[in-house]
N, C-alpha and C positions, 0 to 999 in steps of 0.2 A: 808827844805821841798821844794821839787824842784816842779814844777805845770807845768799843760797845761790844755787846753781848747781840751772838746772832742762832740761827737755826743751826748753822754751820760752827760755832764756838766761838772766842773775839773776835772782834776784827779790829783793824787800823786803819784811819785813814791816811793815805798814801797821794800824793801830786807829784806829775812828773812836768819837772822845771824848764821853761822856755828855752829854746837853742838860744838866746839873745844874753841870756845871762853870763857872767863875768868868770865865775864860780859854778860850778857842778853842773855843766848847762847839759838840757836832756838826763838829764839822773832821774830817777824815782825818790823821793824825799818823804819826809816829814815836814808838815808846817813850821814853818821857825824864822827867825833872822837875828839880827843884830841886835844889840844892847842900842837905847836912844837913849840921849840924855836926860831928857825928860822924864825918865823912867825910874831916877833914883829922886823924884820930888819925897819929901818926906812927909808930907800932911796926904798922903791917899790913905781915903778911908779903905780899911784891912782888916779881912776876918782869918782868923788861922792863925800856925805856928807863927811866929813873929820874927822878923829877920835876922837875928842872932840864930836862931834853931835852924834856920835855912843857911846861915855861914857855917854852922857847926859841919851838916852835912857834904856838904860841897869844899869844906874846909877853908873856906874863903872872911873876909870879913863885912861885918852886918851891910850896910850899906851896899855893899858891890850886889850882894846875895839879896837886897829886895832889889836892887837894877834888876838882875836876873831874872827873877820873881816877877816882875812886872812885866817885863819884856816878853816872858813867855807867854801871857796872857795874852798882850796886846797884840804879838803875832799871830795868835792863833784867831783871835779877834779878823784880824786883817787878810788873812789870807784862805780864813775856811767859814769866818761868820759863826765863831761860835764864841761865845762870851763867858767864862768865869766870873762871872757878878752877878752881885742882888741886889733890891734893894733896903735889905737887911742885911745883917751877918750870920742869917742861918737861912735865908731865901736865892734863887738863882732863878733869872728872868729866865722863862720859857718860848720865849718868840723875839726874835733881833730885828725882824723885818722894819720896826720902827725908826733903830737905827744906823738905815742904809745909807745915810746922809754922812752919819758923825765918820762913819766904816772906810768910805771913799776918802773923807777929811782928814781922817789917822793917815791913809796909807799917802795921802800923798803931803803929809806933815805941814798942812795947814792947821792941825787942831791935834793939841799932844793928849797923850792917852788920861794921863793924869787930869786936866781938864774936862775932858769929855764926861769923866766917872763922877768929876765934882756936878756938873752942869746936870747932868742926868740923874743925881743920889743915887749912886749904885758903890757901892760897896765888891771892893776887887774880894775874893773868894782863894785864896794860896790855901786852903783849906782841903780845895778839890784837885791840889796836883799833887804829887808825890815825886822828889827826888830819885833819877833812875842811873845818869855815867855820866862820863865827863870825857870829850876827846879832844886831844889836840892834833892839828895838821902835824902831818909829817914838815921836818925845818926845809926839804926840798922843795917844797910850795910855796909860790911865789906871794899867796894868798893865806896868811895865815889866822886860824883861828883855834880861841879854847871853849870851845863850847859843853854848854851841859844839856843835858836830855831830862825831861821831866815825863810823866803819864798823867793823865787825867783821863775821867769817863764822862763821856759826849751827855750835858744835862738833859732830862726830860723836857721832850715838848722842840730840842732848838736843833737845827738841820746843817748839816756840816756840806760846802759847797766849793768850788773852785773858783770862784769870781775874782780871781788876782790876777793881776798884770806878771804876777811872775810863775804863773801855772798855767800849761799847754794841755794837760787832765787832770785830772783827782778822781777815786772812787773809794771804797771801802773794802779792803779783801782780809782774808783770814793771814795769819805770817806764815802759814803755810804752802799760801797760794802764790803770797807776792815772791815766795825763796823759789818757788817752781816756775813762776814766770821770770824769773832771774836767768835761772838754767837753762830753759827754753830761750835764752836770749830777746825775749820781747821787753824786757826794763833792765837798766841798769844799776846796779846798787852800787856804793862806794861801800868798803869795809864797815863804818861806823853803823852803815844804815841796817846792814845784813847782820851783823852785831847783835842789833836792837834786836831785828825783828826772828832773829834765832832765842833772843833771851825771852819774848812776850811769847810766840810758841810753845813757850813751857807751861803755860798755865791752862786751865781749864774752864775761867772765870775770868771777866775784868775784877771779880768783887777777890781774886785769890792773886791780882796783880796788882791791886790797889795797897794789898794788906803785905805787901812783899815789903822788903826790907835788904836791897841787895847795897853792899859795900862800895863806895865808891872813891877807885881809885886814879887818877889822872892816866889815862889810853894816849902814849904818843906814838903810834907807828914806826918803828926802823924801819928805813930802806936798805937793803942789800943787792950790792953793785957787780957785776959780772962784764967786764971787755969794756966799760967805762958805764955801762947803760942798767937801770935799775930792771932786776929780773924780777922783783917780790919785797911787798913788803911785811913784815913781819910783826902782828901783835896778839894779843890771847887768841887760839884757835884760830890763830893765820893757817894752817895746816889742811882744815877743813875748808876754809873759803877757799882757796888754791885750786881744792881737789873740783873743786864745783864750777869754779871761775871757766866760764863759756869761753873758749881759745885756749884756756890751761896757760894763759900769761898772763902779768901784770906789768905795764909800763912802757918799757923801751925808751926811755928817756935819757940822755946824758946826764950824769949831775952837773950842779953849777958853779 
């Protein structure tokens, strides 16, 4: 969840995902994706807590936890053109327009991210993200994943954009804004996403969301079944999404 500080209070940048997609298609999202493999190389040069401190959080073990780490980088890299690197360990490049070459090369995994950072002396920055939840699909998705949610604040000087093959928009809105265009029915949120963007509304500050420190506990969704078909599903403050949810249903699906 990438942040900036505006006239209006944070904001987040927000893309809403191509109808072509497999997964969450037309959703309102966060930048993100999958773990590559290339992403648990172990010789990237790393500034920050160090991947044991990132397992400890997420509860997971070191290795998996810089996959993680890395990935979150690289996606956001890939899908909004923003780079958590320097070319130091206390530097962060302020302009990517350079490069738009390697950017295109990532996403279509001709040239792994790891590489890139070596080629380029850039130093990955885990330093500028912070650990935020952890959710998993509900088991009734055919698509399943366990994903984690990090925050970082958008560096000076570098422009957060939509140039992905897997974004139909992007813009920047307050989580105020994006929960009201939710309601209004103009974006759709999945639970996780409205989650987030109800918990980063709390703050007043990127610099008082940066300094957070919230518990993180694996989010798996209950479904709950009525006549055979799924009426809601159920996880912290399901109660309040419900009340909000534009039709006042969720699902209508058989289980399987």
């Amino acid at each position: 969840m990438l942040v900036r500080d505006s006239a209006a209070g944070p904001e987040v940048f927000l893309q809403r995902r191509v109808r072509a997609m497999a997964f969450a298609a037309g959703m309102t999202v966060f930048p993100g994706g999958g773990v590559d493999p290339s992403d648990a190389t172990a010789d990237i040069a790393w500034a920050g807590p160090e991947p044991r401190w990132w397992g400890e959080q997420f509860g997971i073990e070191a290795g998996r936890a810089q996959a993680l780490v890395c990935a979150a980088v690289r996606e956001t890299f890939e899908e909004c053109g923003v780079l958590l690197a320097g070319p130091t360990p206390d530097s962060v490049v302020c302009d990517t327009s350079g490069y738009a070459e390697a950017r295109r090369r990532i996403e279509k995994r001709e040239l792994s991210f790891p590489q890139f950072l070596a080629d380029a002396n850039l130093v990955l920055r885990a330093d500028l993200l912070r650990p935020w939840d952890n959710w998993v699909t509900p088991t009734v998705e055919q698509r399943r994943y366990d994903t984690r949610f990090f925050v970082a604040l958008l560096p000076t000087g570098q422009e957060a954009d939509g140039a992905t093959s897997e974004a139909a928009a992007a813009r920047w809105s307050t989580p105020a804004d994006a929960l009201d265009r939710w309601k209004a029915e103009e974006d759709i949120l999945m639970p996780p996403t409205w989650t987030q963007l109800t918990s980063l509304g709390r703050f007043d500050s990127t610099a008082a969301m940066l300094a957070a420190t919230p518990a993180i506990t694996p989010i798996q969704p209950t479904p709950v079944f009525a006549d055979g078909r799924i009426i809601r599903l159920e996880f912290p403050n399901w109660e309040q999404y419900m009340a909000d949810l534009p039709g006042g249903i969720l699902g209508g699906r058989k289980p399987n």
